[in-house]
Phi, psi and omega in degrees: 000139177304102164336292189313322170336292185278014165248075093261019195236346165286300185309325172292312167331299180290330173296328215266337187277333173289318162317303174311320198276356197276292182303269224297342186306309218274001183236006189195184176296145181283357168311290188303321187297316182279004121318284200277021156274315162308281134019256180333292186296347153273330154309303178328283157354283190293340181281303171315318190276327167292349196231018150249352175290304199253285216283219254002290174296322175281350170281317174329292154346283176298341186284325175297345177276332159322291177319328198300283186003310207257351156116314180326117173224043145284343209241148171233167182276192186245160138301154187235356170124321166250132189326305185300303191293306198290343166307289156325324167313278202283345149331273156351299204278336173249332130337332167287315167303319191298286168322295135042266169314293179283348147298288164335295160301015199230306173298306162340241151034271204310267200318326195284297183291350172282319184306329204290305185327270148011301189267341198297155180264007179259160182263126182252103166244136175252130179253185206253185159307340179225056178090348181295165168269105163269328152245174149200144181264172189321308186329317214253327164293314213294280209285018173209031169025060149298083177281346176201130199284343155320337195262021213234336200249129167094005185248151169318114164325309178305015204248347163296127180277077165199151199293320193290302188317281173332327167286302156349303182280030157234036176316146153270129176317125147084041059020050192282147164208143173247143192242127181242142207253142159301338163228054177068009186265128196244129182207124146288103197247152189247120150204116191249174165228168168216175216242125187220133172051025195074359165234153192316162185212113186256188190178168192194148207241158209221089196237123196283123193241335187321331203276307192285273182338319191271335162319304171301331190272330185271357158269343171271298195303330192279317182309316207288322175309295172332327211253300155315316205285319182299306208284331190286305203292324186299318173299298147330299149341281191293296209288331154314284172313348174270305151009315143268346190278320184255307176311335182286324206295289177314328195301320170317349187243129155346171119071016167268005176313314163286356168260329174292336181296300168319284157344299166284333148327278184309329189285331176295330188290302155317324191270297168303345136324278220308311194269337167304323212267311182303359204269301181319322164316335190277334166288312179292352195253035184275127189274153167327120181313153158236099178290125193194154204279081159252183198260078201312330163305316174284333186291350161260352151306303179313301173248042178263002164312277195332321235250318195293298180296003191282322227247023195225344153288346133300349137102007184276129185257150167272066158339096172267101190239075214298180160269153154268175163073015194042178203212111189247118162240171192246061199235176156301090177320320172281344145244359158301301166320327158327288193294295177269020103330299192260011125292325168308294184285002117317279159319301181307324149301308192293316182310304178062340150179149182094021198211192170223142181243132199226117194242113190234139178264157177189152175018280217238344174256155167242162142210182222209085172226153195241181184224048161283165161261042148106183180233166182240170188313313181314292190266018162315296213290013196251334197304281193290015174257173202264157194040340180284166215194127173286314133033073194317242023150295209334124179279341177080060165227314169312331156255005158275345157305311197273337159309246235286020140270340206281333174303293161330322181270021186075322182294137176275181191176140184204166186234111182212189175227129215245162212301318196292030180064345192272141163261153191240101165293112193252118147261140153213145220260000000 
């Protein structure tokens, strides 16, 4: 109840007691009215004075604990009149600016780290206390191939259906790592906190290295190629030429026969050197799509003679599962063909006898699956790095080809071997 309430419900009081006294005067003597006329106005007196002394200043009080109460801090108090109270008054009244002030600036503030979020290329999810999502920025959709953050939000991180996520939750607070992907894509991934009511509020951040890593790998593989390819071939060069140079020599002599042989050997030997080294040369010297509107169903009609004959002394079958109505992209044909030769002829190594390659088209995708045996986790984040190779023979270049034309070409992609037992080459354009 309001102090002013009770003085007027005190105020009332008295009138109803001046009434009594009114009546009883008109039954008894007037001596007694005018006592208790007296009275009664003094009460009066003392209530006035008392409720501009006291209840005022403290109603005053309480409204400003209302304004806190209620956050407004635009409304201010009045004076009320008396020294002590308007001092608190005028306390108040710059404490009210001040809160103010630090709202305002707080919402700035706010309103600034929402845009910077918002706008930033690294992926932001802020989680709740108790690991759930509450935000994600475009960045954090984009790279966790998330299409709509609704399905996404107030639910456990760990419950997104993606190779990053998974990989993510196990991260330790206040941690960083990097993570490499089945599909050659590199994230500095982060789990960090920041302090919300006094207790840690955590969150993680997602920064894409691919661009800078593949850059780097390819300047070093490309110095090394380079460097190799000069000193064999220069080398190769001579030793072919001496090489012929003394078989011709021999031909005129008896009995040489079995040392020219030898010879042509080593000289044949020298030459497959020659073209092994060239086939790596051959990953740095990949020329520029010449980009142009084809149909991928006939571009896999086209080389599925080719694709059959890798796969057909292994007893391997080829599966074609086109869209209707074709599937139109904007690529090179002559190294897209490349490219699913030589996937195909992958998968057809991982089958090794026996099996199905199964190829399906669709809008904006190829995929490319086998029933091999599979690839294991290890060596996913292994697949699209240079030279390594599962391979006893393997040179580990066939799929840095085919990483940097898909690349060239705009396209994501991945390799991966899924719970259904198939492994998969996922394009998408």
């Amino acid at each position: 109840m309001r102090l002013k309430h009770l003085f007027y419900i005190l105020a009332l009081l008295q009138v109803v007691i001046l009434a009594m006294l009114f009546y009883s005067a008109s039954q008894s003597q007037n001596l007694l009215f005018y006592i208790g006329e007296g009275v009664v106005v003094l009460v009066l007196v003392f209530l006035v004075y008392f409720y501009y002394k006291v209840l005022k200043p403290l109603d005053a009080i309480g409204n400003g604990m209302d304004l806190l109460n209620e956050q407004d801090f635009s409304s201010r108090l009045k004076p009320v009149g008396q020294q002590e109270s308007d001092r608190i008054v005028s306390v108040f009244n710059k404490m009210m600016d001040q809160l103010k002030e630090e709202k305002l600036h707080t919402q700035e503030q706010n309103r600034f780290l929402d845009l910077l979020i918002s706008a930033s290329p690294m992926g932001v999810i802020i989680l709740d206390f108790d690991g759930q999502i509450t935000m994600m920025n475009d960045a954090a959709l984009r790279i966790l191939e998330v299409n709509d953050v609704g399905q996404v939000l107030h639910q456990p991180f760990k419950h997104i259906d993606s190779p990053l996520a998974q990989e993510m939750v196990h991260i330790p607070l206040g941690k960083a790592e990097t993570i490499r992907l089945s599909d050659s894509m590199i994230y500095r991934c982060s789990h960090l906190s920041f302090m919300d009511r006094g207790f840690p509020h955590p969150f993680l951040l997602i920064e894409s290295l691919t661009d800078e890593v593949m850059k780097a790998e390819k300047k070093a593989y490309e110095k090394v190629i380079r460097m190799i390819a000069h000193e064999v071939n220069n080398t190769v060069a001579g030793v072919t030429s001496a090489i012929d140079s003394v078989n011709d020599a021999l031909a005129d002599i008896p009995n040489t026969e079995d040392l020219r042989e030898v010879m042509a050997s080593g000289s044949e030997r020298c030459l497959g050197m020659s073209h092994f080294i060239t086939r790596f040369a051959d990953v740095v010297k990949i020329p520029e799509p010449q980009l142009q509107e084809v149909d991928l169903n006939q571009l896999l009609l086209g080389c599925k003679s080719f694709m059959e004959s890798i796969c057909v002394d292994k007893n391997i079958l080829i599966n074609m599962q086109l869209c209707k109505g074709g599937s139109i992209a904007h690529i090179d044909p002559i190294l897209f063909e490349q490219v699913l030769v030589n996937i195909v002829k992958n998968a057809a190594e991982s089958i090794e006898a026996d099996g199905v390659i199964t190829i399906t088209t669709q809008t904006n995708s190829i995929e490319i699956a086998d029933n091999g045996k599979g690839i294991s986790l290890e060596t996913e984040k292994k697949l699209f790095t240079p030279f390594f190779s599962t391979k006893p023979n393997g040179q580990g270049i066939g799929l840095v080809f085919i990483r940097e034309v898909l690349m060239k070409h705009g396209c994501t992609f991945s390799l991966r071997t899924y719970p259904d037992g198939l492994t998969r080459f996922k394009i998408r354009f």
